[in-house]
C-alpha positions in Angstrom: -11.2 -197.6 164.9 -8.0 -198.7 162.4 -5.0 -200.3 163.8 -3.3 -197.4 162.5 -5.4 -195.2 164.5 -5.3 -197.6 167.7 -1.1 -197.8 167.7 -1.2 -194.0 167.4 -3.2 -193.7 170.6 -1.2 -196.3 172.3 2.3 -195.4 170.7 2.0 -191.9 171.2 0.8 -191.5 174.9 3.8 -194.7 175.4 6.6 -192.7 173.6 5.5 -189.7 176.3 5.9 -192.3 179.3 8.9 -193.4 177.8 10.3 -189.8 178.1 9.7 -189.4 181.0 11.3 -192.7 182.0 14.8 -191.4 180.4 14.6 -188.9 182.8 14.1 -191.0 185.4 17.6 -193.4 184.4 19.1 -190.3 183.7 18.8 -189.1 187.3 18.9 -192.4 188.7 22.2 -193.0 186.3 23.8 -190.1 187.8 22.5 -190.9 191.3 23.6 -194.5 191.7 26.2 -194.4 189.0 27.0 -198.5 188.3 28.4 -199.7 191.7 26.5 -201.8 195.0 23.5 -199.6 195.4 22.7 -199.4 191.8 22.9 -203.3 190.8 20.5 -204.0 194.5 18.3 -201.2 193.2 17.9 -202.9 189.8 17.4 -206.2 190.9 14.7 -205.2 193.4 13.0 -203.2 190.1 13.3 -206.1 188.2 11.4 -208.8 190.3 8.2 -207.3 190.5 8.4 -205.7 186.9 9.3 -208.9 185.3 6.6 -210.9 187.6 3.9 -208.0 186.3 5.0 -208.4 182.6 5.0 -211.7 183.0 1.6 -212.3 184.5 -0.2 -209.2 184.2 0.8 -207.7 181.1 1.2 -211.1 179.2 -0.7 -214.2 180.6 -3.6 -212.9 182.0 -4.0 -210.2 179.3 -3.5 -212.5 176.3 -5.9 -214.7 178.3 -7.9 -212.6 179.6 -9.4 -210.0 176.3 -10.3 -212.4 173.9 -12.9 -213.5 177.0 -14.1 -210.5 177.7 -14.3 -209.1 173.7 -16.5 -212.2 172.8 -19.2 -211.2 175.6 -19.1 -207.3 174.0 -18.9 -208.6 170.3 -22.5 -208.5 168.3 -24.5 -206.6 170.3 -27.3 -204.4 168.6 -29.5 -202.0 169.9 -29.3 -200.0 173.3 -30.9 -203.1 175.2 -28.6 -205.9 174.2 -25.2 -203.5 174.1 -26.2 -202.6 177.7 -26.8 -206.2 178.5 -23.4 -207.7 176.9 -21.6 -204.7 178.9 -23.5 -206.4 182.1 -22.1 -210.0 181.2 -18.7 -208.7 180.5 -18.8 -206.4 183.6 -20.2 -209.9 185.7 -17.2 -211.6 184.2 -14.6 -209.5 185.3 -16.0 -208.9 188.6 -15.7 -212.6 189.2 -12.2 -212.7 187.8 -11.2 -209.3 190.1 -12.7 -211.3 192.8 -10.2 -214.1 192.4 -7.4 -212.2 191.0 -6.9 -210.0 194.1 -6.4 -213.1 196.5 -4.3 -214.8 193.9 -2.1 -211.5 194.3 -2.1 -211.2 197.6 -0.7 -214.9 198.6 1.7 -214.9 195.8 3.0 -211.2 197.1 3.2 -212.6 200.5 4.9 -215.5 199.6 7.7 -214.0 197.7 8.2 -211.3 200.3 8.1 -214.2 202.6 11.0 -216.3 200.6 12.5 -212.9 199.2 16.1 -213.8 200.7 15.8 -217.2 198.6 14.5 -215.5 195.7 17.4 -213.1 195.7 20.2 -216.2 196.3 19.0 -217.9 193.7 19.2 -214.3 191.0 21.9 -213.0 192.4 24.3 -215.8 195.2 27.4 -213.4 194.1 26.3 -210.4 196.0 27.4 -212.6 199.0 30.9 -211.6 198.5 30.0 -207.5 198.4 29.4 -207.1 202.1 26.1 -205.5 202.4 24.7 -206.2 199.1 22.9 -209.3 199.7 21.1 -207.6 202.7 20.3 -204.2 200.5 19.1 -206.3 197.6 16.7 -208.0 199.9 14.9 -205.5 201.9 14.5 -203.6 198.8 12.7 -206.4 197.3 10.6 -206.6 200.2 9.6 -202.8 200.0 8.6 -203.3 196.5 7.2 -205.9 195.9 3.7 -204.8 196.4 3.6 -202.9 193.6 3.5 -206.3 191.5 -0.2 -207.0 193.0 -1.4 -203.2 192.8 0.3 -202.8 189.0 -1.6 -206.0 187.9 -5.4 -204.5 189.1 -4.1 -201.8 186.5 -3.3 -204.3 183.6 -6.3 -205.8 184.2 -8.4 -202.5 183.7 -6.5 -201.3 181.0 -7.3 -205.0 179.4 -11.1 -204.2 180.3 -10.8 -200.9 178.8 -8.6 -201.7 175.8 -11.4 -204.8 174.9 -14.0 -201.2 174.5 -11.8 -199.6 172.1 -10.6 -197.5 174.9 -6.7 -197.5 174.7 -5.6 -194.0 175.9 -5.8 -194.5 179.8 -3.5 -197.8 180.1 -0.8 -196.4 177.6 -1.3 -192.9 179.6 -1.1 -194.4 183.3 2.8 -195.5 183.6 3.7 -191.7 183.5 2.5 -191.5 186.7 5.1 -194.3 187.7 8.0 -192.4 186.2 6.4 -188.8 187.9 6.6 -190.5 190.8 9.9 -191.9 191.2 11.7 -188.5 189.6 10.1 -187.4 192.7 11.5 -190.0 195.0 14.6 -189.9 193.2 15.0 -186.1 193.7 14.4 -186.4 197.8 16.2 -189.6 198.4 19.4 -187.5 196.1 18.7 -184.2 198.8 18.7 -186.0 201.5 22.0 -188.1 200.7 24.0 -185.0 200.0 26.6 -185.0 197.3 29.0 -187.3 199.4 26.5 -189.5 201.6 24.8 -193.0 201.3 24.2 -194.5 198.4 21.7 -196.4 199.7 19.7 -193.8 201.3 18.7 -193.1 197.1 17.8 -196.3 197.2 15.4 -196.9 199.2 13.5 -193.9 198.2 13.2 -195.3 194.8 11.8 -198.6 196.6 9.2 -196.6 198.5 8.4 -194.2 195.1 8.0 -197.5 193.1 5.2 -199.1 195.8 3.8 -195.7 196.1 3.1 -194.9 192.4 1.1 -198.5 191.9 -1.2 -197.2 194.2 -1.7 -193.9 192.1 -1.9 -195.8 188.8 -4.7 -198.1 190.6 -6.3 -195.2 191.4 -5.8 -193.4 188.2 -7.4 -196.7 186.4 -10.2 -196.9 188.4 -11.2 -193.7 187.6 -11.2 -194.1 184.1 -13.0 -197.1 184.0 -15.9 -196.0 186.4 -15.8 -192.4 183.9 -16.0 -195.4 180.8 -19.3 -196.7 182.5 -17.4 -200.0 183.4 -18.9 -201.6 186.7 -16.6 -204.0 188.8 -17.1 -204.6 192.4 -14.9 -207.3 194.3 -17.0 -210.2 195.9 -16.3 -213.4 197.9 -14.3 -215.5 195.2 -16.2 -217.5 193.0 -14.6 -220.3 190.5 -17.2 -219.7 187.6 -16.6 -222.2 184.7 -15.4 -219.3 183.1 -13.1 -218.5 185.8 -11.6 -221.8 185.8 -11.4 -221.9 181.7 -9.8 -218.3 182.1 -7.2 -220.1 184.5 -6.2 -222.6 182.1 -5.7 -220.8 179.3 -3.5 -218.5 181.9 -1.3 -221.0 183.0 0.3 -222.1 179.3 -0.2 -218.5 178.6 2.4 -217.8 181.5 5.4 -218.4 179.6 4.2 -218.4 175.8 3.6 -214.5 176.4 6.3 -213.9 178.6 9.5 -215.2 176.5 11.1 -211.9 177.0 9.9 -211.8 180.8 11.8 -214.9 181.5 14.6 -214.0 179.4 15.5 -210.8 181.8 15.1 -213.1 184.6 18.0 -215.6 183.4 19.9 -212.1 182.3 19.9 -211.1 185.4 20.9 -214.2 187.0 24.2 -214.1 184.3 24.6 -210.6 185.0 25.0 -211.1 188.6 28.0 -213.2 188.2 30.1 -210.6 186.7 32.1 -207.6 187.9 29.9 -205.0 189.9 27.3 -202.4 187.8 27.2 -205.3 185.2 23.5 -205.1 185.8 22.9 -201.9 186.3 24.6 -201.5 182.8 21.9 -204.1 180.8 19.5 -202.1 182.6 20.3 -199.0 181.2 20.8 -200.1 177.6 17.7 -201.8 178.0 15.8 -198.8 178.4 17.2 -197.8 174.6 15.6 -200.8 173.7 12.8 -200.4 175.1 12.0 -197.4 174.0 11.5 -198.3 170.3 9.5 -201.9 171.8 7.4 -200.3 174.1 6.0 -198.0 171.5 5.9 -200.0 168.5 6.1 -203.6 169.6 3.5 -202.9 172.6 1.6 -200.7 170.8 0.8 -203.0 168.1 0.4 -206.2 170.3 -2.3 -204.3 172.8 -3.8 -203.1 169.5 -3.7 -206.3 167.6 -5.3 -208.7 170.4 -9.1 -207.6 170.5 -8.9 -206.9 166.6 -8.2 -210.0 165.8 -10.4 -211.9 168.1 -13.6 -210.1 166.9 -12.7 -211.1 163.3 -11.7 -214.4 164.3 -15.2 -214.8 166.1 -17.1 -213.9 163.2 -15.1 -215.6 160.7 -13.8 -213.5 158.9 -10.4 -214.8 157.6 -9.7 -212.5 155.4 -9.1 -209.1 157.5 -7.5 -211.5 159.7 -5.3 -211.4 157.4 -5.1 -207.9 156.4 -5.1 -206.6 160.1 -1.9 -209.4 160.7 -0.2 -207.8 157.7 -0.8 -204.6 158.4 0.6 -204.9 162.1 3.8 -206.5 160.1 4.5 -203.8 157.7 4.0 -201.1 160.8 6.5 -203.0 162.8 8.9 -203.2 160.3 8.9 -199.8 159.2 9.1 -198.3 162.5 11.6 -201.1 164.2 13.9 -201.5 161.0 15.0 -197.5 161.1 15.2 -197.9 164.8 17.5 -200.6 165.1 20.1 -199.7 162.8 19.8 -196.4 163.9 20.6 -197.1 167.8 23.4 -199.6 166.5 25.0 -197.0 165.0 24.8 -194.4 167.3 25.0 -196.2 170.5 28.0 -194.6 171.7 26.4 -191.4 171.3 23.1 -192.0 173.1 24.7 -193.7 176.0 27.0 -191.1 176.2 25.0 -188.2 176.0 22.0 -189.4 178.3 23.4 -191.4 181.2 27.4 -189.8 181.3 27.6 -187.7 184.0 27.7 -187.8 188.1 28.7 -191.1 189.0 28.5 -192.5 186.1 31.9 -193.0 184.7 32.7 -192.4 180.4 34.2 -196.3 180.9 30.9 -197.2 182.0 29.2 -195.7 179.0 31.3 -197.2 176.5 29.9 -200.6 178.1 26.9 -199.7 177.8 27.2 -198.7 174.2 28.2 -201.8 173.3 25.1 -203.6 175.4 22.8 -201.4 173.2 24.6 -202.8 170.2 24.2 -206.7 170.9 20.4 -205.8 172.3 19.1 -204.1 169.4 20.3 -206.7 166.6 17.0 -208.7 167.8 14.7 -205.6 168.2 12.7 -206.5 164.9 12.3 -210.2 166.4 11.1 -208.6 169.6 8.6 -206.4 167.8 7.4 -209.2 165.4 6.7 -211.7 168.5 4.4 -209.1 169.9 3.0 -209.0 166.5 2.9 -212.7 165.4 1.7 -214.2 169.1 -2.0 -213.0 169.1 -2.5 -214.7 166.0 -2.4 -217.8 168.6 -3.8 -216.5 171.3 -7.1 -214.6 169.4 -7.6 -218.3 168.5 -7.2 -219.3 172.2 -4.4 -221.4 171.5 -1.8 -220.4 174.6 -0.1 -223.8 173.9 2.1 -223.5 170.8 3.9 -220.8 171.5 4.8 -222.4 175.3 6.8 -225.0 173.4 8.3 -222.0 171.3 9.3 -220.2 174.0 11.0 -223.0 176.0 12.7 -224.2 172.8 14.3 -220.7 172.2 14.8 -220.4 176.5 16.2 -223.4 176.5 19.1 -222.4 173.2 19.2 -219.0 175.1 20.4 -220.7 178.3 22.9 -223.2 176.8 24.5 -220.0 174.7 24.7 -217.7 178.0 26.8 -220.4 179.3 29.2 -220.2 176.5 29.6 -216.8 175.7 28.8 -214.8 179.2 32.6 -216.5 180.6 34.0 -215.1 177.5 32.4 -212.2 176.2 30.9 -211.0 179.5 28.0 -209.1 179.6 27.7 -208.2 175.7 27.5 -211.4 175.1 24.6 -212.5 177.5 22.8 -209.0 175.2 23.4 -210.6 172.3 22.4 -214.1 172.9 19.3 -213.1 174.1 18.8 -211.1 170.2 19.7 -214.5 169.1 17.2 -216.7 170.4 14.1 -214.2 170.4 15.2 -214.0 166.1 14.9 -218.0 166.4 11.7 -217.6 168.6 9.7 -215.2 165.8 11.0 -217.5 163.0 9.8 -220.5 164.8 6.2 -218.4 165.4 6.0 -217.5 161.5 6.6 -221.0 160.3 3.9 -222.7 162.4 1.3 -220.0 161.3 1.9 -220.9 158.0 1.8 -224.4 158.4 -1.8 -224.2 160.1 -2.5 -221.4 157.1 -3.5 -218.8 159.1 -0.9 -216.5 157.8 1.3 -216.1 155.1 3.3 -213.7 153.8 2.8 -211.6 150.6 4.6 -210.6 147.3 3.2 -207.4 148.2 4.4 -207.3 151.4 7.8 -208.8 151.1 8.3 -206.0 148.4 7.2 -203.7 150.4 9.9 -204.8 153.3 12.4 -204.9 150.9 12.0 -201.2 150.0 12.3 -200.5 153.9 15.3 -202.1 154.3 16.8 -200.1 151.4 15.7 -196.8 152.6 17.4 -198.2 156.2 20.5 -199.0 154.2 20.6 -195.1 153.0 20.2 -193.8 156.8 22.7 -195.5 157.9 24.9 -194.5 155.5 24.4 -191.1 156.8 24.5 -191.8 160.3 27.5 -193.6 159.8 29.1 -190.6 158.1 27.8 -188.1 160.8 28.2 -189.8 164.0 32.3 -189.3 164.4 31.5 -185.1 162.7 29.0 -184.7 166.2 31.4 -187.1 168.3 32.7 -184.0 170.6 29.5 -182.4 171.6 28.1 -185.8 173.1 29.8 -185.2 176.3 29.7 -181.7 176.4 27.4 -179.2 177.3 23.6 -180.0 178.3 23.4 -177.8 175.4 26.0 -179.2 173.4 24.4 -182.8 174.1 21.0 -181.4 173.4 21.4 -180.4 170.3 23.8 -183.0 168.7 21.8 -185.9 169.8 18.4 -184.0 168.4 20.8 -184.0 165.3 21.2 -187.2 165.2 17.6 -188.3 165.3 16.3 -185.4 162.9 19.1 -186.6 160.3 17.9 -190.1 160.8 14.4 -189.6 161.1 14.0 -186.6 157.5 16.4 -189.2 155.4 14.7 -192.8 156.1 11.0 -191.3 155.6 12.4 -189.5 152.5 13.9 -192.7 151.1 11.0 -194.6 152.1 8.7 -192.2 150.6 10.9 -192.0 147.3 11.6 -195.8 147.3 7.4 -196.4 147.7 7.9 -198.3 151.4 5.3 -196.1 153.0 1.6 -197.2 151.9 -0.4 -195.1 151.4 -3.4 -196.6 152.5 -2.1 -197.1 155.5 -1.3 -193.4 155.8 -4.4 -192.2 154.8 -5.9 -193.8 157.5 -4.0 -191.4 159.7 -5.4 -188.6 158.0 -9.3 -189.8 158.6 -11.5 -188.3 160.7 -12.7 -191.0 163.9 -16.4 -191.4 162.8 -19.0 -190.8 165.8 -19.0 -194.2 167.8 -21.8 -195.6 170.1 -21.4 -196.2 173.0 -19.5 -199.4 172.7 -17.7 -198.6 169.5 -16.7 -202.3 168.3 -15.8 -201.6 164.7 -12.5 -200.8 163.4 
């Protein structure tokens, strides 16, 4: 399967979860609004989401597929595919075995400390009575999800390492199916005029409830995949133990962004209330175009590159890293620009309404604006950091990422006191553009990639066909300005505008301009060839 193919499996069913996750904000938005129970609610999201990107998602997955790939890679005929699938399956059997207690006493432990854990975020919410208290006990309530949503990493890494992408990009649409649904009770049994915090707490509960579905959703698909895995009494393999090391540098190499939201959210609780309810929301604007593209072609990239890697072949190595850079850039470049110039309207249009004031949009506006001037860098580390780790080397990009964490801390301390929470936004696009520089310097140092004449012409022809949608954006935004807060209809319909104007004139440009390859393109229009079993080839 291509990497085209492969980020339009993972893309696509990820742009459906992310759907459905604006519709989720935009009822929680209009729910909570950006006062106490919304900032508590966010916080208590935030631990166990950052702890599972952080671990889950990045450490263990970076760490974790390479492993596994190698014991599926080179198998031929039925006997030997079925007996690498047996010593992959053994592998992660003993790694389940030791993963789930590992969950377990670190869940425990954090629910344990929580109160500490939430003085040292967030010591402010001391002066709100009540908040402190609210922010804790919703930690508590969800912070099992972290252990149950890491099982589901884990199998989606199993299942990615076969080629099989579809069920982990699929499965978070059960989390935001979920909580619409816990949203919608907690909302009738509040009443127009009750408790705030009677919403939140049913988001809590919805959040715990829907690991468990994912988990089971996961399992499911794996057992349907002919993947075996059965939990044992722990066993510290050497393969165990080498998967741990690699883990532990692989902690904060992968997770740059992970621990940036962390020290956002410890800035964000020193300023006025709803300030970090307000870099949640704009976050999830950002995320949008990251979690499609960014993850997308990070999940993609991983066990593509470690099968060439392995066989040593250094040349599609290359060609599958450029590739993954000229994706990025023509799907991040457009996106960018295009939020920064119509933040006002998207904020506007999707999260004003309810309790959720027009000041508080026009916040959050500018939050999108500061957060998307480092989308490309956030998109090109997902892209540039399994060049390291395909070559099990989860130790450069540690001192990367605590180079740039380090800048990013020093600059929050400057420009949060006088540029509030925009600034802490746009310090954190500062540091991740110094973080994916710092990345593309070292691989060319080591020579294992370099960029292209063909490729930086390529670039250069989507950053002119940018330049030509935003000049229409720009032009059109202030025509559709009154139907933003209007209508659902009115809203509808200019926003769909918006992206339809954006969308028809950057691929026209780009087509006209010759930044769309059409190699690349052609690889959409292929037919998937029958597969084995185990389908290992691209």
């Amino acid at each position: 399967m291509s990497l085209v193919r492969n980020v339009g499996t993972i893309g696509g069913l990820t742009a459906l979860s992310r759907i459905f996750g604006f519709a989720r904000d935009m009822l929680i938005s209009r729910a909570l609004g950006a006062g106490l129970a919304a900032d508590a609610w966010q916080l208590a999201f935030t631990l166990p989401n950052t702890f599972r990107r952080l671990f889950a998602e990045g450490a263990f997955s970076v760490a974790f597929v390479p492993m596994y790939t190698r014991r599926l890679h080179g198998a031929e005929g039925e006997e030997e595919v079925a007996r690498r699938q047996q010593e992959a399956d053994d592998f992660a059997s003993d790694v389940l075995s030791v993963f789930v207690w590992v969950l377990l006493g670190f869940s425990a432990l954090c629910m344990i400390f929580m109160p500490g854990i939430v003085w040292l975020l967030a010591r402010e919410y001391h002066d709100v009575p009540g908040k402190f208290e609210l922010s804790v006990i919703l930690s508590r309530v969800t912070f099992p999800y972290l252990g149950l949503i890491s099982l589901v990493a884990m199998l989606s890494g199993v299942l990615n390492a076969r080629s099989r992408f579809a069920p982990g990009a699929f499965v978070p649409v059960f989390l935001n199916l979920v909580m619409i649904v816990g949203i919608v009770i907690g909302w009738t049994l509040r009443g127009p005029d009750g408790d705030d915090r009677i919403v939140a707490w049913a988001l809590a509960l919805s959040l715990t409830f829907s690991g468990a579905v994912q988990l089971a959703y996961m399992w499911w698909a794996s057992s349907r995949a002919g993947v075996r895995l059965k939990v044992s009494a722990p066993k510290f393999t050497p393969e165990v133990k080498r998967l741990g090391m690699l883990i532990l540098p692989a902690t904060f190499g992968a997770g740059i962004y992970q621990v940036s939201q962390l020290v956002d959210t410890f800035f964000a609780t020193s300023l006025p209330q709803g300030s970090l309810a307000l870099l949640k929301y704009a976050d999830r604007l950002n995320q949008m175009p990251l979690g499609i593209f960014g993850i997308a072609l990070g999940t993609a990239i991983l066990p593509m590159l470690a099968r060439h890697i392995q066989t040593g072949d250094k040349r599609e190595a290359h060609r599958l890293q450029s590739n993954a850079i000229e994706i990025a850039m023509l799907l991040c470049l457009p996106a960018a620009v295009a939020l920064a110039i119509c933040a006002e309207a998207f904020t506007t249009g999707i999260f004003q309404g309810g309790r959720m004031t027009p000041a508080d949009t026009a916040i959050m506006g500018n939050i999108v604006v500061a957060l998307v001037c480092g989308l490309p860098a956030y998109v090109l580390i997902k892209v540039f950091q399994p060049a390291f780790f395909s070559r099990e080397d989860t130790r450069t990009p540690v001192f990367v990422a605590a180079g740039a964490l380090s800048i990013n801390i020093a600059l929050n301390f400057y420009v949060v006191p006088r540029y509030g929470i925009v600034g802490l936004a746009g310090a954190t696009a500062f540091t991740a553009t110094l973080n994916v520089a710092t990345l593309y310097t070292i691989l060319q140092i080591r020579g294992w990639y370099h960029f292209t004449a063909k490729l930086a012409g390529r670039i250069a022809r989507q950053i002119a066909a940018t330049a030509l949608m935003g000049a229409l954006l720009f032009w059109l935004t202030p025509v559709l300005a009154p139907y933003w807060s209007g209508s659902a209809l009115d809203r509808i319909w200019s926003l769909s505008a918006l992206v339809a104007a954006g969308g028809l004139s950057f691929f026209g440009a780009a087509y006209l301009l010759g930044a769309l390859d059409k190699d690349l393109i052609a690889q959409l229009k292929r037919r998937r060839p029958a597969k084995a079993p185990v389908d290992l080839a691209e």
